[in-house]
N, CA and C atoms of all chains as a GROMACS GRO file, in nm:
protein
  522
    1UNK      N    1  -2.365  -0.713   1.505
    1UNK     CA    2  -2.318  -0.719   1.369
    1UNK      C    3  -2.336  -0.583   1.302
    2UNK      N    4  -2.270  -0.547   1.204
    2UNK     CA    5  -2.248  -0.424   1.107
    2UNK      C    6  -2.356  -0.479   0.997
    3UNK      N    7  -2.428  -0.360   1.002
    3UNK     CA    8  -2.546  -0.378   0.864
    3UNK      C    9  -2.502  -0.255   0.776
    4UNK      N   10  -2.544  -0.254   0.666
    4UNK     CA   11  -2.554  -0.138   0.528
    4UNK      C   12  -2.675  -0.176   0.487
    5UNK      N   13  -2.774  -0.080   0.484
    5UNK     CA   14  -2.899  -0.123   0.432
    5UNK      C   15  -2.907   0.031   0.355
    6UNK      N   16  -2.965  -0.026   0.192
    6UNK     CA   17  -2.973   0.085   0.120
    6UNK      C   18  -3.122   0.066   0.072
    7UNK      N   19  -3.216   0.133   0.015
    7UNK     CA   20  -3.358   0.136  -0.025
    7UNK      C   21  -3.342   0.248  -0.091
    8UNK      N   22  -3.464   0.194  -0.260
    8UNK     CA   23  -3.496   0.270  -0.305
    8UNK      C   24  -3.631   0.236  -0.320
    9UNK      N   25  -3.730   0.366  -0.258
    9UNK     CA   26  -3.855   0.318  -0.249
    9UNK      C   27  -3.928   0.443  -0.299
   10UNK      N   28  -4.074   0.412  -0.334
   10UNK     CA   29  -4.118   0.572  -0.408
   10UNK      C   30  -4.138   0.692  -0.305
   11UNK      N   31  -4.120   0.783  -0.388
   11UNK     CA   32  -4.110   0.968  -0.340
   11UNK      C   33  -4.230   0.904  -0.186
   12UNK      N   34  -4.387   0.881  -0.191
   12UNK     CA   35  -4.460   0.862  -0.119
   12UNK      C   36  -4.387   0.828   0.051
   13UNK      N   37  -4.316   0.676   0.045
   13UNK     CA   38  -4.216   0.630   0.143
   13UNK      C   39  -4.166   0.670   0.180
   14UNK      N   40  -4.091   0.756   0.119
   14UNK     CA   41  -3.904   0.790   0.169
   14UNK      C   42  -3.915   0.821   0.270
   15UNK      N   43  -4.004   0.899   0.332
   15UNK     CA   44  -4.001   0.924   0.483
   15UNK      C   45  -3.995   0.871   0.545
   16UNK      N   46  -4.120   0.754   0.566
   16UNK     CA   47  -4.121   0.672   0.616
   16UNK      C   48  -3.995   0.560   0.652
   17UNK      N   49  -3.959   0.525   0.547
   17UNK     CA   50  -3.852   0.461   0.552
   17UNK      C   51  -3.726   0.485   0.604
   18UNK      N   52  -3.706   0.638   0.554
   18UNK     CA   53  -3.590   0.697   0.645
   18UNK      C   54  -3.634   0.705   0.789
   19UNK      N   55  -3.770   0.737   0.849
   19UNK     CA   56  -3.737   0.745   1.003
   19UNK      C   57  -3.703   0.593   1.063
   20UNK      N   58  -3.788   0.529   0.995
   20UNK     CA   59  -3.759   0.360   1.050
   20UNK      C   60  -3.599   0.334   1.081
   21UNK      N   61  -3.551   0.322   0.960
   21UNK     CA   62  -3.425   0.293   0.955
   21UNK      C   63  -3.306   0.411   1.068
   22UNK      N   64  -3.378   0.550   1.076
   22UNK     CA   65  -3.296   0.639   1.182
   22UNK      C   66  -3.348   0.605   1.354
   23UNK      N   67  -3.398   0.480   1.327
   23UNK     CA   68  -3.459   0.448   1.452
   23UNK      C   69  -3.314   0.343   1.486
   24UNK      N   70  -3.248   0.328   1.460
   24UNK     CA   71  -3.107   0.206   1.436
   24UNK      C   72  -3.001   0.176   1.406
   25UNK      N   73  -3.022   0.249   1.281
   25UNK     CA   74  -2.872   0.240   1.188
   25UNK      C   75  -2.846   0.414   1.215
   26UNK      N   76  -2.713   0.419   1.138
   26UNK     CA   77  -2.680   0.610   1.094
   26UNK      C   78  -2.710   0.649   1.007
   27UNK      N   79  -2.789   0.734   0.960
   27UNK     CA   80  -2.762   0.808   0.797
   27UNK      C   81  -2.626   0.833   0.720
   28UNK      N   82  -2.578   0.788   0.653
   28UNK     CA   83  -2.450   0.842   0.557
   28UNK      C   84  -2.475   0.878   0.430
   29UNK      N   85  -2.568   0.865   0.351
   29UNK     CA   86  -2.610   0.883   0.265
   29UNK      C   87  -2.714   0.891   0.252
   30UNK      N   88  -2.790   0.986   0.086
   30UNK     CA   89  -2.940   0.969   0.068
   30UNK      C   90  -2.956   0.794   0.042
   31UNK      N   91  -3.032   0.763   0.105
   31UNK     CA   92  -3.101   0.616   0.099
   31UNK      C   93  -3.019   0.523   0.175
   32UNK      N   94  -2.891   0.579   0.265
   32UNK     CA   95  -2.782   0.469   0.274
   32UNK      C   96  -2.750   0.467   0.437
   33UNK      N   97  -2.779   0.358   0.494
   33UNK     CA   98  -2.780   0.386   0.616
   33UNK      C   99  -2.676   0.230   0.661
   34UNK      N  100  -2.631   0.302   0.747
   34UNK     CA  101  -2.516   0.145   0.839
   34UNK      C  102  -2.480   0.167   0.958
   35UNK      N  103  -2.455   0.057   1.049
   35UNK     CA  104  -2.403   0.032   1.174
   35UNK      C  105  -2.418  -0.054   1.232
   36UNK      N  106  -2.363  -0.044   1.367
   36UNK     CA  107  -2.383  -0.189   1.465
   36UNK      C  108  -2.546  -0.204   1.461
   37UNK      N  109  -2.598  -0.326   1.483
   37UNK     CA  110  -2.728  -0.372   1.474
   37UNK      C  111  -2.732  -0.494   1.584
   38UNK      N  112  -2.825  -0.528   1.683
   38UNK     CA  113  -2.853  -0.653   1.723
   38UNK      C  114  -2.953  -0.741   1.602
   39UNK      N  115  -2.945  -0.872   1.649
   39UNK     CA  116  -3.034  -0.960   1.540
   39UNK      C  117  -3.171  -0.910   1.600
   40UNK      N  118  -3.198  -0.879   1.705
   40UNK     CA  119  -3.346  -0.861   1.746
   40UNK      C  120  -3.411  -0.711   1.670
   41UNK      N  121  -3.318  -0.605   1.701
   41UNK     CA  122  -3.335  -0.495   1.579
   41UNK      C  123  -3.320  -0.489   1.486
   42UNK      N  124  -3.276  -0.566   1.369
   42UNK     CA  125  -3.257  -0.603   1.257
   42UNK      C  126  -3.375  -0.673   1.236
   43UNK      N  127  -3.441  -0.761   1.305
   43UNK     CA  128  -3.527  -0.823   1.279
   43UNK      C  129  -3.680  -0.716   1.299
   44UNK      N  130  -3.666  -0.680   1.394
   44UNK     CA  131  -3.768  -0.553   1.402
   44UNK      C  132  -3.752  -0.444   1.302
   45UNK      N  133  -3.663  -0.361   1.240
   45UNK     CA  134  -3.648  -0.338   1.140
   45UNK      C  135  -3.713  -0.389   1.010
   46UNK      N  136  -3.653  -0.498   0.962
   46UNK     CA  137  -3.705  -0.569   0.858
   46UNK      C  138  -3.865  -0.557   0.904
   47UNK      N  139  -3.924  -0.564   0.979
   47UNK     CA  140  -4.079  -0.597   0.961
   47UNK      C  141  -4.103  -0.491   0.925
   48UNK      N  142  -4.042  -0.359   1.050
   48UNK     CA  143  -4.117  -0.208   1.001
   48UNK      C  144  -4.090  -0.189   0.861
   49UNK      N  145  -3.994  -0.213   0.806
   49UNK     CA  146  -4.015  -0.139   0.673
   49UNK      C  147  -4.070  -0.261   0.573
   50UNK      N  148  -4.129  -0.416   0.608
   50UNK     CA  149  -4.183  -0.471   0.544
   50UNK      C  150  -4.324  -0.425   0.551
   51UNK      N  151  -4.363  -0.359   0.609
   51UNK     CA  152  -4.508  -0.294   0.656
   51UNK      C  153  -4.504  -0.172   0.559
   52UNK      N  154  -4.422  -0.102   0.506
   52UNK     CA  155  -4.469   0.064   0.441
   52UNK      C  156  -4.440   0.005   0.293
   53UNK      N  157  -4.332  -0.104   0.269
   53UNK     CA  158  -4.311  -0.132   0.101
   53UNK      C  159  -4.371  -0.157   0.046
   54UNK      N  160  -4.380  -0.131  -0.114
   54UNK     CA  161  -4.469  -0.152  -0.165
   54UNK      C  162  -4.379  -0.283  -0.279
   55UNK      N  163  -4.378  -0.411  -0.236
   55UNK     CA  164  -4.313  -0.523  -0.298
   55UNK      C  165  -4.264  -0.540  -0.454
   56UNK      N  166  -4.366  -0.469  -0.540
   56UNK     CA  167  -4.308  -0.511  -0.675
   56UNK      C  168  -4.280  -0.373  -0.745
   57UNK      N  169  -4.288  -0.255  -0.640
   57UNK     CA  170  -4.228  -0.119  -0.649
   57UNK      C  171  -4.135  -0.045  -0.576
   58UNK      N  172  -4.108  -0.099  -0.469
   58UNK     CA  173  -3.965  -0.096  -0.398
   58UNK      C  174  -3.854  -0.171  -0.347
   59UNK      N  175  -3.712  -0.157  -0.324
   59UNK     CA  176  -3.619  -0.249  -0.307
   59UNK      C  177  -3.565  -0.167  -0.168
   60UNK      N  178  -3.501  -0.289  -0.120
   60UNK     CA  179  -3.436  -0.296   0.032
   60UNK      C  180  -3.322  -0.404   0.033
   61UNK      N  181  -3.196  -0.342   0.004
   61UNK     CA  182  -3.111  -0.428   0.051
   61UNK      C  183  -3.054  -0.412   0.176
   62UNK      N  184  -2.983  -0.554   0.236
   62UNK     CA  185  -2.969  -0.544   0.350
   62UNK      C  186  -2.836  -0.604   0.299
   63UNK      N  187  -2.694  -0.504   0.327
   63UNK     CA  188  -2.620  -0.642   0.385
   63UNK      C  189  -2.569  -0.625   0.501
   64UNK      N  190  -2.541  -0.754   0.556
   64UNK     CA  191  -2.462  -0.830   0.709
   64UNK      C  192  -2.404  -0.850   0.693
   65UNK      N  193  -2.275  -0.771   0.784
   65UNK     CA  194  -2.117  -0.792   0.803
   65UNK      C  195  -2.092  -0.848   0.968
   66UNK      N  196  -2.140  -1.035   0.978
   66UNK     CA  197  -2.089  -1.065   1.122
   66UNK      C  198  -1.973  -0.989   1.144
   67UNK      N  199  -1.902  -1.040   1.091
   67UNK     CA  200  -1.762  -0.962   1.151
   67UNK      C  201  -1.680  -0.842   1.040
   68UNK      N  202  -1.640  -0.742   1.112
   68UNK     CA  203  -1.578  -0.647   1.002
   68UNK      C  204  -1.446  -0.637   0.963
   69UNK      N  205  -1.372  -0.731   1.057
   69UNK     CA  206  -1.225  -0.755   1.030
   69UNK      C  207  -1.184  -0.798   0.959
   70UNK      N  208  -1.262  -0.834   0.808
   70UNK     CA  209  -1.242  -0.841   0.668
   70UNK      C  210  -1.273  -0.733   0.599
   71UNK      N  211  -1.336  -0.627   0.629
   71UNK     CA  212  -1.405  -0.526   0.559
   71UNK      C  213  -1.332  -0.373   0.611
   72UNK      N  214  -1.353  -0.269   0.511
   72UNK     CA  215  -1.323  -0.154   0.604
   72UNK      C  216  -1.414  -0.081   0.431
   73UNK      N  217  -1.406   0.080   0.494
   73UNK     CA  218  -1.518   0.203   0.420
   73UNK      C  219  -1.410   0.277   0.382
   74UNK      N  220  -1.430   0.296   0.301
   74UNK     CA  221  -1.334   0.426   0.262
   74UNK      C  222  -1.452   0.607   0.144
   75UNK      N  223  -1.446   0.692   0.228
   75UNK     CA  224  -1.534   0.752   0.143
   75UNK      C  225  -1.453   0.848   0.121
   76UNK      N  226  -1.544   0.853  -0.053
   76UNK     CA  227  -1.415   0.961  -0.145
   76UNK      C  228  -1.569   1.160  -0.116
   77UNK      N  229  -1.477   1.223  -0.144
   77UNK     CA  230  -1.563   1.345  -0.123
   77UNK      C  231  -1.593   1.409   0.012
   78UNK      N  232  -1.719   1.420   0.002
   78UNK     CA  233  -1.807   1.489   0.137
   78UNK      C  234  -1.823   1.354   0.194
   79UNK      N  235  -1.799   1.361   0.342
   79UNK     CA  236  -1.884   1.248   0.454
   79UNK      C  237  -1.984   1.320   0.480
   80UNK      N  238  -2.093   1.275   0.446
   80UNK     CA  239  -2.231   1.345   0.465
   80UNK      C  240  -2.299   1.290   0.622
   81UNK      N  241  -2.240   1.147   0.642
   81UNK     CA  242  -2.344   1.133   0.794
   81UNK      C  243  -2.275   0.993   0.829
   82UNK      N  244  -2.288   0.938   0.936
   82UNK     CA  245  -2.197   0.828   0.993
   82UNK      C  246  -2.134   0.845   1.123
   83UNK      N  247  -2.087   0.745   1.145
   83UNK     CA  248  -1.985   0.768   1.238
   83UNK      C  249  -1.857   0.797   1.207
   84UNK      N  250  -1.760   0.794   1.316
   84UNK     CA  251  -1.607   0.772   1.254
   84UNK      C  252  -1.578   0.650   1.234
   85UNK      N  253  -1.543   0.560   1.402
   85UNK     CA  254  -1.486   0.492   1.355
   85UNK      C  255  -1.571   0.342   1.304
   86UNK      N  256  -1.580   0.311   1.276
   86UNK     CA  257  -1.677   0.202   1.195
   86UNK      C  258  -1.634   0.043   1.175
   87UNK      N  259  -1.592   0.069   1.078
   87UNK     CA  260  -1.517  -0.089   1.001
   87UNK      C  261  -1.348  -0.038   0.932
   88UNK      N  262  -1.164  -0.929  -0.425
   88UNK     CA  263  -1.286  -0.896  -0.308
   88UNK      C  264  -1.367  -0.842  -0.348
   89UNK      N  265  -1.512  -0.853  -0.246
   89UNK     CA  266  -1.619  -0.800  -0.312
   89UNK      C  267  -1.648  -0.648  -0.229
   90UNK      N  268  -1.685  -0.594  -0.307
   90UNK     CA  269  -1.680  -0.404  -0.299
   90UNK      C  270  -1.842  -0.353  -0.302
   91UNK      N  271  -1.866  -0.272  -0.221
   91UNK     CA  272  -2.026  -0.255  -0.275
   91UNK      C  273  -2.029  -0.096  -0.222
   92UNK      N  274  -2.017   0.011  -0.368
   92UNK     CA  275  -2.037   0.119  -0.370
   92UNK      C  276  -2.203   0.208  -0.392
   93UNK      N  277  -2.183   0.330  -0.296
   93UNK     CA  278  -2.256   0.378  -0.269
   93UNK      C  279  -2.295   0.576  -0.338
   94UNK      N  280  -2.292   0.586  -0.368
   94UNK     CA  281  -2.272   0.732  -0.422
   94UNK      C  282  -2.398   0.818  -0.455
   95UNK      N  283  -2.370   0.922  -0.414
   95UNK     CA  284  -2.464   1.038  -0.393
   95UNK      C  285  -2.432   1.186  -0.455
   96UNK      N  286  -2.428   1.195  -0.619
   96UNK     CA  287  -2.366   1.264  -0.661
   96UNK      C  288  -2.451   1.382  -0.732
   97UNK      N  289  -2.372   1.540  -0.802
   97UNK     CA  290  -2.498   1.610  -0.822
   97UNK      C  291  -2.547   1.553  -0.959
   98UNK      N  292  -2.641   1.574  -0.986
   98UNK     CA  293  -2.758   1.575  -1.106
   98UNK      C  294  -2.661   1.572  -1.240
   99UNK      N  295  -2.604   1.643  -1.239
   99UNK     CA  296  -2.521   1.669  -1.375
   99UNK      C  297  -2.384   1.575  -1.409
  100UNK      N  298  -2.323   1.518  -1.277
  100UNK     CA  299  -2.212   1.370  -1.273
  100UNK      C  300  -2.302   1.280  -1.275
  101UNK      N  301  -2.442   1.235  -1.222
  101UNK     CA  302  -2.445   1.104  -1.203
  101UNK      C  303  -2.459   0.994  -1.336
  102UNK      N  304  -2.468   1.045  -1.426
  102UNK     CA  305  -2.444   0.959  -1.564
  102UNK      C  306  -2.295   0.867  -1.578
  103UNK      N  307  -2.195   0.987  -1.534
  103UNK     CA  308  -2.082   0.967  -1.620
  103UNK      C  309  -2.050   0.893  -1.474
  104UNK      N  310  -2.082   0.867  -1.351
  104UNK     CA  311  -2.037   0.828  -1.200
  104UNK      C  312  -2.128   0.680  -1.228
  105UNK      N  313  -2.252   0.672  -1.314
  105UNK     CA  314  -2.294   0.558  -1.319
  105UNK      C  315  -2.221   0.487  -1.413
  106UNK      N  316  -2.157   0.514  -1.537
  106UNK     CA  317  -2.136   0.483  -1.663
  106UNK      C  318  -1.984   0.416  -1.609
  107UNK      N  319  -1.879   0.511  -1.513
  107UNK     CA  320  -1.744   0.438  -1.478
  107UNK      C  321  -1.768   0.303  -1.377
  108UNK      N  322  -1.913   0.350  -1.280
  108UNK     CA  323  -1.894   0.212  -1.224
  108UNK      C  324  -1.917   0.072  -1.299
  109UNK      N  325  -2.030   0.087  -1.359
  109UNK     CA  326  -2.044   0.034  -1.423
  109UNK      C  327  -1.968  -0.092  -1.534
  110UNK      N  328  -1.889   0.005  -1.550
  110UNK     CA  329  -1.745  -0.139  -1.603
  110UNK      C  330  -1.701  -0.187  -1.533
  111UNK      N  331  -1.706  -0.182  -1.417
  111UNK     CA  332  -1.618  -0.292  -1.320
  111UNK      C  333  -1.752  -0.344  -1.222
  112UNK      N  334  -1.843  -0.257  -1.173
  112UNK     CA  335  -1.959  -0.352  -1.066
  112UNK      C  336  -2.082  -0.379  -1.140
  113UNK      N  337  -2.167  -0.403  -1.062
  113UNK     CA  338  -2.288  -0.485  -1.134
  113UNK      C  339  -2.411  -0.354  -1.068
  114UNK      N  340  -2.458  -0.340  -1.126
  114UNK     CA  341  -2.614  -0.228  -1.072
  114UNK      C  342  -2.685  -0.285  -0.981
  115UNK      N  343  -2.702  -0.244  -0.869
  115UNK     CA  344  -2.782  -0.300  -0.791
  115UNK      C  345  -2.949  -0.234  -0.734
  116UNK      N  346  -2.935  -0.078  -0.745
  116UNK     CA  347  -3.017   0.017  -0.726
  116UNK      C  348  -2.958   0.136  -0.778
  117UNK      N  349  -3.046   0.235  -0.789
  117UNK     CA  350  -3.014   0.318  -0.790
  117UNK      C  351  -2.878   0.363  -0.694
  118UNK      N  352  -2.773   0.426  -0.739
  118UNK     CA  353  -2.661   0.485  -0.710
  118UNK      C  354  -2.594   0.372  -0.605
  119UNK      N  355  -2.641   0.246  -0.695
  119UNK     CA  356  -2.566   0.162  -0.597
  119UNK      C  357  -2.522   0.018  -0.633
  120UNK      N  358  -2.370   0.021  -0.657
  120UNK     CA  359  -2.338  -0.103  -0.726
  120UNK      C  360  -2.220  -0.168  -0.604
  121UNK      N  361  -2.216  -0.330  -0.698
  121UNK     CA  362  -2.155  -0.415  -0.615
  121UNK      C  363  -2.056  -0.551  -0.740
  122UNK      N  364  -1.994  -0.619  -0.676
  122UNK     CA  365  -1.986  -0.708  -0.701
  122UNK      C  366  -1.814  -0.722  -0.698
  123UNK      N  367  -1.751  -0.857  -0.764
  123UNK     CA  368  -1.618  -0.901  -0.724
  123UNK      C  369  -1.501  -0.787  -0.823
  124UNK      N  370  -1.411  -0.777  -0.730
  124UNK     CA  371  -1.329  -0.678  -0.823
  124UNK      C  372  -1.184  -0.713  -0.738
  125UNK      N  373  -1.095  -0.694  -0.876
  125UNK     CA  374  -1.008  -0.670  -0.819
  125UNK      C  375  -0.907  -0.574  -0.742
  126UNK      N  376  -0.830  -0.599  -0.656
  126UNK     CA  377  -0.728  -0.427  -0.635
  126UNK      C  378  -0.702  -0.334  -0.722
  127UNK      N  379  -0.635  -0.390  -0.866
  127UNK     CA  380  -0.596  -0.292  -0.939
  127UNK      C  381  -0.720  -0.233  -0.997
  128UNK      N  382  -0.869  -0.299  -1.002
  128UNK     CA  383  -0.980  -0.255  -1.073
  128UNK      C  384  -1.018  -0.161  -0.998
  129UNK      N  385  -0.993  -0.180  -0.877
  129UNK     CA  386  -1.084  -0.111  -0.754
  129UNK      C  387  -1.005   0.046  -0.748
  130UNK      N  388  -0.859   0.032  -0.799
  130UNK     CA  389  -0.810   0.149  -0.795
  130UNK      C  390  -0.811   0.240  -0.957
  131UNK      N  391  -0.823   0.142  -1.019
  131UNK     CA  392  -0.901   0.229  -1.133
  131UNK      C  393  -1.007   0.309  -1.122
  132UNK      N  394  -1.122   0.226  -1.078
  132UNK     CA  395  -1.230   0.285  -1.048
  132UNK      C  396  -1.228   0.400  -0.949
  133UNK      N  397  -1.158   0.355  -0.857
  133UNK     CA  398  -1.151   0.547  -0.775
  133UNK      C  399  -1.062   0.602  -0.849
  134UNK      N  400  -1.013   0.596  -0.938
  134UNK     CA  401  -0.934   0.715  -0.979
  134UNK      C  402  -0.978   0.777  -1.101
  135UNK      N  403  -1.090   0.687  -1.132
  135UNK     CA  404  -1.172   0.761  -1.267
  135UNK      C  405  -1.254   0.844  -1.188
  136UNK      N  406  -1.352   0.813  -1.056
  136UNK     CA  407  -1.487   0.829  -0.989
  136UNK      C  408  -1.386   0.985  -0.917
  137UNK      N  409  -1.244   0.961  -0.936
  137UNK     CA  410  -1.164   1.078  -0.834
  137UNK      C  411  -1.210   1.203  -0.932
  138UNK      N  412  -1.174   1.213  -1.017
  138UNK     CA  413  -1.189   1.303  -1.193
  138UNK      C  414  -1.290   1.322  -1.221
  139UNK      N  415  -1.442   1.263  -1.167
  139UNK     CA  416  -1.532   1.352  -1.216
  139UNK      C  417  -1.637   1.405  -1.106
  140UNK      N  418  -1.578   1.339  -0.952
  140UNK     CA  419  -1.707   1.435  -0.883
  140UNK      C  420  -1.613   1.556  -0.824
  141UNK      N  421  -1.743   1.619  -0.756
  141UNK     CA  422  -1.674   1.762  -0.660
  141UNK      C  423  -1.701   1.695  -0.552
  142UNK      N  424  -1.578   1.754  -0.493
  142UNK     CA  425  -1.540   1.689  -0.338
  142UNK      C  426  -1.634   1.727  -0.244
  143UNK      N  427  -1.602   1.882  -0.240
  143UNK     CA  428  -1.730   1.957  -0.119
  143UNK      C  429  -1.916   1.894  -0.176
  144UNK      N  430  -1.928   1.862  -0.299
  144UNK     CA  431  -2.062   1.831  -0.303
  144UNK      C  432  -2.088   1.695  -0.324
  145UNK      N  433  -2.019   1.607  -0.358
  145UNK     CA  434  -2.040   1.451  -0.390
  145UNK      C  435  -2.000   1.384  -0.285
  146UNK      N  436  -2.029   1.233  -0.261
  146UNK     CA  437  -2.022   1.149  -0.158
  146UNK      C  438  -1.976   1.028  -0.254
  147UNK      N  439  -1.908   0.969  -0.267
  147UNK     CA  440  -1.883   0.802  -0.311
  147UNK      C  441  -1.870   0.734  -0.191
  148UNK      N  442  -1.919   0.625  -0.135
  148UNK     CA  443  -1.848   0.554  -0.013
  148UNK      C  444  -1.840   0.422  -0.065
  149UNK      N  445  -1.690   0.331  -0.034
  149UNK     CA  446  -1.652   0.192  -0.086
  149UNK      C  447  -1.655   0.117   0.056
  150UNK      N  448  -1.757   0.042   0.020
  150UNK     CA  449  -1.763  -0.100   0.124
  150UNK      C  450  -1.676  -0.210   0.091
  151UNK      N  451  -1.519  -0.226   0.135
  151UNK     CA  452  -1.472  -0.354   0.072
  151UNK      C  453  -1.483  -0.443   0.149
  152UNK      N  454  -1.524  -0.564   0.105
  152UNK     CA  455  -1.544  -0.683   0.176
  152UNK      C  456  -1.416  -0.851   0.147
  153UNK      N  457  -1.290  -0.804   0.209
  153UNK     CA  458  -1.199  -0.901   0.171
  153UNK      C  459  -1.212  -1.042   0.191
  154UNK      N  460  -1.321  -1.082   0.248
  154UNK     CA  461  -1.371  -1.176   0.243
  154UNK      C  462  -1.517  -1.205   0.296
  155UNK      N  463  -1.627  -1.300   0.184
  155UNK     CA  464  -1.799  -1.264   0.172
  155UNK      C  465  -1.811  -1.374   0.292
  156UNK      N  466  -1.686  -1.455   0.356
  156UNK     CA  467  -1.785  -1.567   0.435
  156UNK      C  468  -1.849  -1.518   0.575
  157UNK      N  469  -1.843  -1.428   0.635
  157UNK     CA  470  -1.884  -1.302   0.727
  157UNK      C  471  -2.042  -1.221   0.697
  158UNK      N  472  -2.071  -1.213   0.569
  158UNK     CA  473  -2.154  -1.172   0.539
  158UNK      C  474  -2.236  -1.226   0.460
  159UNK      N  475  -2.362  -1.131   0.460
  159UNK     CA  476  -2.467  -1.208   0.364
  159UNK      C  477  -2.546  -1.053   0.328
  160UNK      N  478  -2.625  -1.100   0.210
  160UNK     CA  479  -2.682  -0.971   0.164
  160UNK      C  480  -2.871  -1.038   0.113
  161UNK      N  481  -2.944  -0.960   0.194
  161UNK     CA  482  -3.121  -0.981   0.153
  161UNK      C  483  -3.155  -0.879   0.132
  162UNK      N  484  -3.235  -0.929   0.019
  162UNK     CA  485  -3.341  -0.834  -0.092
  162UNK      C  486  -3.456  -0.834  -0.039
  163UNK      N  487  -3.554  -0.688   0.013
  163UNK     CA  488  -3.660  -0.676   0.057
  163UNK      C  489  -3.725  -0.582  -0.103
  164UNK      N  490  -3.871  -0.699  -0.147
  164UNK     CA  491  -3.900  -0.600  -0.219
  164UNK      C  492  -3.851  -0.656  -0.362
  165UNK      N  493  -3.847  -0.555  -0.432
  165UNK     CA  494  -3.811  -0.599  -0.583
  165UNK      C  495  -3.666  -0.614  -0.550
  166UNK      N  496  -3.627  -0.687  -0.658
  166UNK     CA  497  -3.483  -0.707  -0.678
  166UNK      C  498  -3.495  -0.648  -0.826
  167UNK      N  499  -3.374  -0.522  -0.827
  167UNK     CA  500  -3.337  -0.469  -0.931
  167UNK      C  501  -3.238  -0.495  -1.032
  168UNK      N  502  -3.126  -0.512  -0.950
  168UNK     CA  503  -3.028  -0.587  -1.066
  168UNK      C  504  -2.910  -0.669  -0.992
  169UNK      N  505  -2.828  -0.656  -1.020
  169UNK     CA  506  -2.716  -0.739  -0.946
  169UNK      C  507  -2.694  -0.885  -0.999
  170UNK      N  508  -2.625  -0.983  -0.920
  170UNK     CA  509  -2.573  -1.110  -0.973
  170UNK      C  510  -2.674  -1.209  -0.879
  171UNK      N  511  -2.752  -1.308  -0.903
  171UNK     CA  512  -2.740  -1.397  -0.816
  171UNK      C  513  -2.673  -1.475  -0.701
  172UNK      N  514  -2.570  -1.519  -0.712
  172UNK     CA  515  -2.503  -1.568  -0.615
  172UNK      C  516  -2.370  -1.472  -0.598
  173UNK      N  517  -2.401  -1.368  -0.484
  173UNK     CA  518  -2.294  -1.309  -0.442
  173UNK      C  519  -2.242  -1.285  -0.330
  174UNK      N  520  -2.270  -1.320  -0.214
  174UNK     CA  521  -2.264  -1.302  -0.090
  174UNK      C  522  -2.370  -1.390  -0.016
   0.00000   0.00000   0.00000
């Protein structure tokens, strides 16, 4: 499945959080990461970065796109990080 | 359909890049909104978001999702803003 997982977590984290998440997904953005995912890495994921958050001071969205043949990306500007072909 | 934008813009647009999304999506995090829109809204909105960033330095990326029954979206952490039932 196609994930987009974005986090905003304090200055302290960000590292952290960004290597977790470059352990899986792609970077495309500051805080904005997506790609193919298994449920077993997604699920390993979610723990690692349930382990560095700090709950009522940082956010983690996750969304899941089972299938992308309803969806497609379109980016306006600079492509800063990603793949090509995607969704 | 539901749309969930991403943007990474310099210091000096991101007011006026928060302020256009803003009329049409819902805040979800920092530089990151979502929610149901229509075509013609969706092309408003890039064509306002076209007029105020720089290309070589800004990033907008549009996640459209033509249909939510494929997906799902979880909050790790605080939940900042957004709609309740959206995906």
């Amino acid at each position: 499945m196609f994930v987009i997982v974005v986090y905003d977590v304090g200055e302290k984290r960000v590292v952290k959080a960004l290597k977790r998440c470059r352990k899986y997904l792609n970077w495309v953005q500051n805080s904005v990461f997506e790609g193919e995912i298994s449920e077993a890495n997604l699920t390993k994921l979610k723990m690692e970065l349930d382990k560095i958050i700090v709950p009522d001071e940082d956010s983690v969205i996750f969304y899941t796109l089972r299938s992308t043949r309803y969806s497609d990306r379109q980016i306006m500007g600079l492509r800063k990080g990603g793949q090509d072909l995607i969704i």
